[in-house]
N, C-alpha and C positions, 0 to 999 in steps of 0.2 A: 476507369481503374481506381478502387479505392487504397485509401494506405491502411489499414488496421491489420493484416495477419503479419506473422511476423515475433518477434521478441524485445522487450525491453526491460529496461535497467534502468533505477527511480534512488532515490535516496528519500527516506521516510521521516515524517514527526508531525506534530498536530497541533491544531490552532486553539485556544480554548473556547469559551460562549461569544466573548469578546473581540472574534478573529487576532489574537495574539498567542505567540508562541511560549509565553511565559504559561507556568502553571501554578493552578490555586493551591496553598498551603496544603490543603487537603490530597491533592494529588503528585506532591511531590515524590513519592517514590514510584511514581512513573517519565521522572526524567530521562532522555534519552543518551547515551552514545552515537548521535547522527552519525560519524562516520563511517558504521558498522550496521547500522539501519537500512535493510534494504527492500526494496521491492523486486521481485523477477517478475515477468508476466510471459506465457507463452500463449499467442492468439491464434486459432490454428484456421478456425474455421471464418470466412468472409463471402458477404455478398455486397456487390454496389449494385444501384440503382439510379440510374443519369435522369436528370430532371430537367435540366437544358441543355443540350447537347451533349460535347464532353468537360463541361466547363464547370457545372452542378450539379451537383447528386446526392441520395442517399446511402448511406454504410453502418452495414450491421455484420455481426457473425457471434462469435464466442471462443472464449478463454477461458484460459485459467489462472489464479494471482497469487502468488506466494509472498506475504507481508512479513517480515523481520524486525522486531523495534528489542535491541541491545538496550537493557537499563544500565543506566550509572552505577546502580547504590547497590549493596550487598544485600540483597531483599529476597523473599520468596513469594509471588502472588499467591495470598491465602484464597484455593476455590470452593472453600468448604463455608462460606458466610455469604449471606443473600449482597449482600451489598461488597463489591471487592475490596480490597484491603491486601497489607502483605506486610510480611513478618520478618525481621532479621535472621539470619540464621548463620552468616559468618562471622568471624574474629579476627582480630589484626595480626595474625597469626596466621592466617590461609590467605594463597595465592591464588585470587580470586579472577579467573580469564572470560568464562562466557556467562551471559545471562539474560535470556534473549525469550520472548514471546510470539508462535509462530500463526499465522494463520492462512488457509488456504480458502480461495473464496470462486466459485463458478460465472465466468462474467459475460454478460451480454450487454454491448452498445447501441445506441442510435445515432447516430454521426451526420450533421452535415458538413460534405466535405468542397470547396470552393478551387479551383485551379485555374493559374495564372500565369500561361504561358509564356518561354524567355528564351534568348538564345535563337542561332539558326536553326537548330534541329527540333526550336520548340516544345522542350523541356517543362514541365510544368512547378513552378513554386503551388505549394499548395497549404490551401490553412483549413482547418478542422475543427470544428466544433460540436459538442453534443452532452447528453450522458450517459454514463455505465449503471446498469442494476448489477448485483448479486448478489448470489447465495451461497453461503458459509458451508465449507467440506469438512472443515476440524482444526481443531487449536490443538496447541501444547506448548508445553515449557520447557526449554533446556539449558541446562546449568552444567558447567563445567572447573572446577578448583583442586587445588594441593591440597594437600593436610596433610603435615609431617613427611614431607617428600612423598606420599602417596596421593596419582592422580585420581580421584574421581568424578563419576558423570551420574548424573541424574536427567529424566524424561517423564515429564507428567501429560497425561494428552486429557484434558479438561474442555470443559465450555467457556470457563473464567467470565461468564456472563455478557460474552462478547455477542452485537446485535448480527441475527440469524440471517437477516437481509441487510442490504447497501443500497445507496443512490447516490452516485455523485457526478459532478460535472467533469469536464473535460477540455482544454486548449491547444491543439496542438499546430508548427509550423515546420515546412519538412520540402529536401528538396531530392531528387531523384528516390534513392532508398535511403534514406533516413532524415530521423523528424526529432523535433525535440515537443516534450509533452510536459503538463502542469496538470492533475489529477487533484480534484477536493471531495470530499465527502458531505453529501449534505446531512447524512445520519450518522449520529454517535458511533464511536470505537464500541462502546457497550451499551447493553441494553438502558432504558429509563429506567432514572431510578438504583440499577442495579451496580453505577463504578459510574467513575470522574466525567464529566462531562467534555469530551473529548472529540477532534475532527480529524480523523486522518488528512495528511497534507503531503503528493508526492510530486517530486521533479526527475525529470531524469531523459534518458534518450533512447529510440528506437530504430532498429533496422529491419525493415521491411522486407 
């Protein structure tokens, strides 16, 4: 029995070339509100494949990943310039609440998964290793503010030059139904060349 299908809950943000969370000058208006930053993943579909008894195996199937990253700053990501960029667009004067970058992405794992049997009834601690590919569904932008006690909402749905495929690795350690997971990205948030050079970086936990 593998642990991948199931649902989890990640808290999001990104390493820069350097594996560090700071970002370069140039990208500062992609600072995050981490605690508003989030990941869903709903993984619907699972196969294991036992490699030495029930003890090692493979684990595959497919999801799907909802990525959230709340900016700080009162910004607009400009998607109309080859290279991204963004633009101010409020005043100290609006009550500024949402402003967030969404992206949906198609995901397939390879997993190997290890168990380590505990307790009388034999339970298994299990640790998990591997990585995820996929493939981008669609982005968009949504912003939410006052202005003059009037609420408005804006929805942009763009490519914002974010990269069309992903690879990244995977950590996870979990004991009956639920695990906790570390998610990296080995490819940029956006294409080359085209925005910050940037690694998604998630934590978060899953219930099986």
């Amino acid at each position: 029995k593998g642990h991948w299908r199931g649902i989890e809950l990640g808290l999001n943000n990104y390493l820069n070339a350097g594996f560090e969370l700071s970002l370069p000058d140039t990208a500062s208006f992609m600072e995050l509100n981490t605690s508003k930053s989030v990941e869903f993943n709903l993984n619907f579909v699972e196969k294991a494949f036992p490699i030495y008894k029930n003890r090692f195996g493979l684990v595959t199937g497919m999801g799907i990943k909802w990525n959230n990253y709340h900016f700080d700053h009162n910004m607009k990501l400009n998607s109309t310039t080859t290279y991204l960029t963004a633009d101010s667009i409020f005043t100290d004067s609006v009550d500024y609440t949402k402003n967030r970058l969404g992206t949906t992405f198609l995901t397939v794992p390879i997993l190997f998964e290890f168990h380590i049997p505990v307790g009388e009834k034999q339970k298994p601690i299990y640790f998990t290793t591997g990585v995820i590919g996929g493939i981008k569904l669609g982005s968009n932008l949504k912003q939410k503010y006052t202005d003059d006690h009037k609420e408005n909402k804006y929805k942009e749905k763009e490519d914002y030059n974010i990269s069309p495929f992903t690879l990244g690795v995977t950590a996870r350690i979990g004991y009956k139904n639920v695990n906790l997971f570390a998610n990296y990205n080995l490819t940029p948030l956006f294409e080359k060349n085209k925005g910050p050079l940037l690694y998604p970086l998630t934590i978060g936990i899953s219930l099986n």
